[in-house]
Structures are given as C-alpha cells and as structure tokens.
N, C-alpha and C positions, 0 to 999 in steps of 0.2 A: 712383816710377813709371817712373824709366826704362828698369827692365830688365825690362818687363812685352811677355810676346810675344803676340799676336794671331794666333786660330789662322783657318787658308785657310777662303775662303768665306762670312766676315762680314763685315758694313759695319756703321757707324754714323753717327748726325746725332742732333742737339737742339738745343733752343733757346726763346730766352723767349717764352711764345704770351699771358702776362696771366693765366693760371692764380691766380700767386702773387702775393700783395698787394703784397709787397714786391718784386717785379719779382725780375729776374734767369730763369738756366734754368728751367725747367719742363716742358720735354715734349722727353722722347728717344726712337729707335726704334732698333730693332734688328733686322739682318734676313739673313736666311741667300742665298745665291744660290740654293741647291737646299731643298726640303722636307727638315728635319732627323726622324731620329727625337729621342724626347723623351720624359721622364718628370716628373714635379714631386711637391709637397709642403708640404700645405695646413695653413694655421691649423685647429686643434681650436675656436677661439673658435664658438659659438652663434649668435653676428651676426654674418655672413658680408659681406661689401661688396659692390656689383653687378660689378666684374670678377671676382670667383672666381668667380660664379655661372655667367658666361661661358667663363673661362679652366681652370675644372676639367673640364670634359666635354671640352675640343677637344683639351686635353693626354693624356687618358683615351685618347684614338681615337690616340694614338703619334706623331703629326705636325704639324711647328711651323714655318712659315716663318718669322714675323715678331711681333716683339713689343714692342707701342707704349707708354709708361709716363709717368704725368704723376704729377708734385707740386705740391702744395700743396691736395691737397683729394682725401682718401680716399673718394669715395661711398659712404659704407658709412650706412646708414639713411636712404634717399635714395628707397627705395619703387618704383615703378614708371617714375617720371621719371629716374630715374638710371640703373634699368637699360636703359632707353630712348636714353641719352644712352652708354652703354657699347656697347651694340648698335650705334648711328649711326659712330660714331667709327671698332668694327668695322671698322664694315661701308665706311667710305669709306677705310679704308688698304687692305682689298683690295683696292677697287677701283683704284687708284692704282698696286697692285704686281702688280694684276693676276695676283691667286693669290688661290685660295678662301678664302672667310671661315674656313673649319675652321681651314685654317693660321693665324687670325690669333691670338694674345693678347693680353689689353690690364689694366694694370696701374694702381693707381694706391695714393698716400700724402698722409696729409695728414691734414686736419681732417675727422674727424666729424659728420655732421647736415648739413651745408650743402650743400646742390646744384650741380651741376657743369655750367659752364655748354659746349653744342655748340660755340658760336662760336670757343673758340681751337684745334678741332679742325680745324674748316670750314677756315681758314684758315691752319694751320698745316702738319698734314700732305703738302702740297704742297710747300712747303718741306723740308721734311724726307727727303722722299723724293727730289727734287733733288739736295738735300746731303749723302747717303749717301758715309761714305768708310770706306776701311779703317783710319785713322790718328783716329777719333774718337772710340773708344772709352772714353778718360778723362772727356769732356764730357759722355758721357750719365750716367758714375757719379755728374756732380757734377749733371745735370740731376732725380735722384733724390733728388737731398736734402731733409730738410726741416732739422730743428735740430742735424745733424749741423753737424760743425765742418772736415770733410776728407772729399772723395769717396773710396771706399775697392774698391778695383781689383788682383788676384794673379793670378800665375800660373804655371806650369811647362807646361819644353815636356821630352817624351821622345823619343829619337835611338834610330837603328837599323831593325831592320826593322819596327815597328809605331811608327813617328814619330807623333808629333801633339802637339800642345797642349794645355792647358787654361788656359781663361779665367775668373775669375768678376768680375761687379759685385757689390755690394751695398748698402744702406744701411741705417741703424736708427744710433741714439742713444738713445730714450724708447718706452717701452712695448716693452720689450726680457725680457722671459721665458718664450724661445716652447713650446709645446707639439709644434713641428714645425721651426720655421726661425726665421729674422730677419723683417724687417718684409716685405721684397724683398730676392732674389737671383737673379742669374740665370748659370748658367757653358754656359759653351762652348766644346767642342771639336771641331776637324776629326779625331776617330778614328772610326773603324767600331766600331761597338760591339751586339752583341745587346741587343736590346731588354729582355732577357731578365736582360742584366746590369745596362743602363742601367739600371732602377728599383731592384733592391739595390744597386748601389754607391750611389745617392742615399741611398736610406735608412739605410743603415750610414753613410755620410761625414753626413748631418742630424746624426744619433746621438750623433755624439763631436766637433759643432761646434755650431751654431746650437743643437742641443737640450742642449747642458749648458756655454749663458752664460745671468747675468742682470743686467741693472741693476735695474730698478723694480719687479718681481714682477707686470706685467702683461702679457697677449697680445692682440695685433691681433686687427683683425677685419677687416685687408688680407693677412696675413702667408701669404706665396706660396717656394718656390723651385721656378724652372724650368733644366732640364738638355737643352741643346741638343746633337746629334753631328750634325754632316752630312756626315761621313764625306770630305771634301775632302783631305782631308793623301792620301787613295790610299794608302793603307797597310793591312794583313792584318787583316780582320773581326778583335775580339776574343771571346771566346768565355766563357763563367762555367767557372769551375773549371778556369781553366787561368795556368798562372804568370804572362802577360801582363795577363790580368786581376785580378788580384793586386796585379802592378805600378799598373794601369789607380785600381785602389780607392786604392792610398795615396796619389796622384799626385790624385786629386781631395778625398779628406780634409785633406792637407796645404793646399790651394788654401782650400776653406774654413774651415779651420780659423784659415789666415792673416786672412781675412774676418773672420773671431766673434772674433776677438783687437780687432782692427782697431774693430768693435762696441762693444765692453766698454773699448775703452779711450776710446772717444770716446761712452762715458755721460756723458746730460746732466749737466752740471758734475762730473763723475769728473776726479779726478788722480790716481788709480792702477788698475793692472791689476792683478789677483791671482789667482792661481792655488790653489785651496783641492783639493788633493791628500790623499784617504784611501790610504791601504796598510795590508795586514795584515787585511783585510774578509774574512768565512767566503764573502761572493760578490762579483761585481762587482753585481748589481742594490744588495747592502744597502753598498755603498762608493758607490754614484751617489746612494742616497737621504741617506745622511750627508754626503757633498759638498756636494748641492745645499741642506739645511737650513741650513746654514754659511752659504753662499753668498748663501742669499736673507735671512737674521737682518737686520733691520734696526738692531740694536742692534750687529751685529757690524760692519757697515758703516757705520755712524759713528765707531765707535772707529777701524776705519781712516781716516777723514778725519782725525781728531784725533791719530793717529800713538800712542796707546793700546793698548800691546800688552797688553790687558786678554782672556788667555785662557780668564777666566772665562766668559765670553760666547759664546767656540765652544763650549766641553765643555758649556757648557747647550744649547748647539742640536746639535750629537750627540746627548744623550740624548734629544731628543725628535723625534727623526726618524724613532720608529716602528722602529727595528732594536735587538736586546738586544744589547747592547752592558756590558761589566765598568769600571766607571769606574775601579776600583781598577788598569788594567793600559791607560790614553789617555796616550797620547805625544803632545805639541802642541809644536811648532818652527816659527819663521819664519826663512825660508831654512834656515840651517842651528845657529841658534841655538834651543838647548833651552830651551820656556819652561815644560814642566811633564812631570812623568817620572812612570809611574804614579799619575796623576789628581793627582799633587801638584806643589805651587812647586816649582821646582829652585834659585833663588833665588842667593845667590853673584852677584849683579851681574850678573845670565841677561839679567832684563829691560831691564835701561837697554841692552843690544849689541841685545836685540828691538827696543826704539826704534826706534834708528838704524839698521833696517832697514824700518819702516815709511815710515823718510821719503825711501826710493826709490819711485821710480815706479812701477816692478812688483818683488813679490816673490811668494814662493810660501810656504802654509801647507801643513805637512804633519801630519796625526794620525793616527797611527799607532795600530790596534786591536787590534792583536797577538790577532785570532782564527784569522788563514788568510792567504792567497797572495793573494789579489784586491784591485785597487785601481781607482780613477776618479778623476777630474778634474772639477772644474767651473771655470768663469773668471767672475771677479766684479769691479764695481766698488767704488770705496767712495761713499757718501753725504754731499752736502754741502748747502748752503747754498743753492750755486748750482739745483741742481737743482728745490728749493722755488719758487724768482727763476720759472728756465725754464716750469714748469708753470703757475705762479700764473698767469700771464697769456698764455699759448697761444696763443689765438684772437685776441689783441690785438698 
C-alpha cells in the first residue's frame, strides 16, 4: 500500500460505530469535493438488499457525491424497516454534507436477515464527516471488511496531458462468484471522462476482472461496483473512441483486475491463487465458459488444496461446460509442465514437477483446445478445510 496514489478531490474517514459484533471498523465514507459523474454495476442476484434498491437509481441519474458504506450487517431481507433505516442514514449524510440526497450512496456488507440498527448512523456520521481526510483512504478499505483477512486497495496514476489517477477499494473473501462484480467496490478517479465512456469502460474492466473470479460459486445479494470521475486532476475531457480512452480502459481494468486477484487470493481459507487459462477456443465466449467450469469444479479445487495435480478432473469439467470440444486433441499443463498431451498422460515423471508446482502459492493452468485463436482467463481459489471452519459458523 505504499505506492498507492489518491487521486484530487477525494476525502476519506471511518471508524468503529458498534455495527460489528466484534468491534473494530465499520462504517467508512467517501466523498468527492465536487458532484462526480458515475456509473456502477449491480448484483444479477434476485434478492437484492435495501441499499441497491437505493444506490441503483441515483447512480442511474449519472451523479455521486458521497458514498457511505457499513460492515457487518448487509440489510438485504430486512423488508421495509431496513429500507427505512437505509433511507435515514441517506438522508442524514446529506444533510451533514450538505448536498442532495441524489448524490448520496450508501452501501452495505455483512450478515443476512438481521436488521440494521439507525443508532450507529445517528451517531456516527458526524464524526465521519469531521474526519474527512485525503490520507484515509486505506482505513475505509479495511472499515469494509468483513472475513476478509487484508483490506485490499490499487492504483495507477497516468502523466502527460490527460493526467489522472485511478483508485479502487474493494472487498469480498466469501460468496465470491459474481454475476457482475465482487461483493463492494468502488474506484476513483480525478479524470474527465464522457459519461458515455465512463459506463463501457466499467463494464468491459467488470468483464475481464470481478466477472471472471470465483471462490465459492455464490452471488451476493449486496454485490455493487461504483466508478467515481470528478474530473479534479483538470486535465482534457476523455472522449470513447479515441486512443486516450483506450489508454483510460486498460489503466482501470489493470486497477481491478489487481482488486479480483487480490479477492481470489484472500478466499475464505484459500492458499492459492490460480489462474485457469483456456487457449486455442474457435471463440473467446466458448474459452470463458471452459475457464470458468474449471474454475468453479469443486472437485478440481480441492485437488488443489491437496497439491493433486490430478488432471483428470479439469478434462472432466471441460467436457462438460457446454462447448464441443475433441478430447482427443486437450492439452493440460501447470505452469509450464505438460500433464496431459492429446487428452492423454504424458507421463515420464510430468506429474511429480506438476506437484511441485501446486505447492506454490499461485500458478497458472493452461488447456489448450487446439480449435482456433481465442482464449480467457478465469482466476480461482483452491478449497479447503478452512473454508468449511469460516462458513460453519458465520453469524457466531
């Protein structure tokens, strides 16, 4: 985190308000000096929590000053009392910052089912707003936490005539396989940016970051990301379809991408990251679906706990990933050790160097389908022990 730059015209603050059983952070804000434009990107989930219900229409209307976010308690089936209690909370950081409720968002994570209590809003907020700094932006990553293990904070700044930043937060550890994003995230930058650009580059940088990790094969029903620009850095509007905005895309796909690594690697009880890489797909759609069925195997993700370079278990979840696929012609290699050549052992002592490549932290699987030019990426954890511990007892 030291070399993480904070781009012009942000503040931050948080701090412990009682939210979270266990004490510690729980309620950050974040807040633009000037109205940001803004786009976001919502959970697919069916049971939506009462801050989406809130924070998707005011992101809709393209302007975001301020956005409040608590852990330890997702209000998400919480009925009319919680959307009431998301409303309130609203409605008294505007007032505070004294900018229209529109601008305000408000976010939350946590537990399921359990009501959300006003009181450490009443009383916190004030505080918060006080303690607005440019220099706090680590403590809100970590005041978002819930069973994450490390607050998780990127960033790149670009120099020259269209300078600016980009920042992102994020969290998630559990119930990590979004249909749109991670659980929360939120980035920002001081560039000018058309509004026009600002929601495709979001959803292309979603795309090939938050949408193709998984640890547990489940999606929130908090899972939010918001895309702040408040155009502060004074630097040349970016335009779609022009090489700055190009620049503008890689420079925040890199940002989250660094985030969804970040995710994946601090899946509940995960010790490794891996990177499950198709090449050689007749598309990039039917290499995303062969990825992600890899990816999500649960049998393929305990063999990596186990350090089990037991290939038989990817080429089974390939073939049934819905793409026609020739078994007779799957290449499977970790890193760069060949463990099966034309849907067969390679054998020759292949697997025992595969080992001892599972028993790094992060490695890359690559299967090769020698149908066409096209390939994707998915990032995965592996499956442990631990994981079962974390879940089993949650709400305790």
């Amino acid at each position: 985190m030291n070399n993480i730059e904070i781009p012009a015209g942000f503040r931050f603050s948080a701090m412990a308000s009682g939210i979270k059983k266990s004490g510690g952070l729980d309620l950050g804000l974040i807040v633009s000096d000037h109205p940001a434009d803004c786009a976001g990107v919502f959970t697919l989930n069916k049971v939506v929590a009462a801050p989406l219900l809130l924070t998707r229409p005011r992101i809709a209307q393209g302007k975001c000053q301020a956005v409040l976010v608590n852990s330890g308690n997702a209000n998400a089936c919480t009925g009319s009392d919680g959307l009431a209690v998301a409303e309130s909370s609203l409605e008294l950081l505007a007032g505070k910052l004294q900018i229209p409720d529109e601008y305000v968002s408000v976010a939350s994570t946590g537990v399921i089912g359990e009501q959300l209590p006003l009181e450490p809003f009443k009383g916190g907020i004030s505080q918060l707003v006080k303690s607005l700094s440019v220099d706090q932006a680590s403590i809100v990553a970590e005041a978002m936490m819930t069973t994450d293990a490390f607050p998780k904070i990127a960033s790149v700044a670009e120099s020259g005539e269209h300078h600016y930043t980009i920042l992102g937060l994020a969290k998630g550890a559990g119930m990590i396989h979004p249909n749109m994003a991670t659980m929360l995230g939120f980035v920002l930058t001081d560039a000018q940016v058309s509004s026009e650009l600002l929601k495709s580059a979001l959803q292309r940088a979603v795309e090939k970051s938050f949408n193709s990790i998984t640890v547990d094969g489940d999606t929130s029903t908090n899972d939010m990301v918001l895309l702040l620009a408040n155009g502060a850095a004074d630097s040349a509007l970016i335009e779609p379809d022009t090489y700055e905005a190009e620049m503008f895309s890689q420079h925040l796909e890199q940002v989250l991408l660094d985030l969804a690594k970040m995710i994946v690697r601090d899946g509940e009880g995960a010790t490794k990251l891996v990177q499950i890489r198709v090449v050689g797909a007749e598309t990039e759609d039917s290499a995303r679906s062969v990825a992600r069925s890899v990816a999500t195997s649960a049998l393929v993700k305990t063999a990596f706990f186990g350090e089990d370079a037991n290939w038989g278990r990817i080429i089974a979840a390939v073939g049934y990933a819905g793409v026609e696929v020739d078994p007779n012609r799957i290449d499977i290699s970790f890193n760069q050790v060949p463990v099966a050549i034309n849907g067969l052992a390679v054998g020759g002592g292949q697997e025992a160097e595969a080992t001892q490549v599972l028993k790094l932290d992060e490695f890359v699987v690559t299967i090769d389908l020698h149908q066409g030019e096209s390939e994707s990426s998915y990032y995965t954890s592996d499956l442990s022990y631990e994981y079962v511990k974390i879940n089993a007892d949650y709400r305790t």
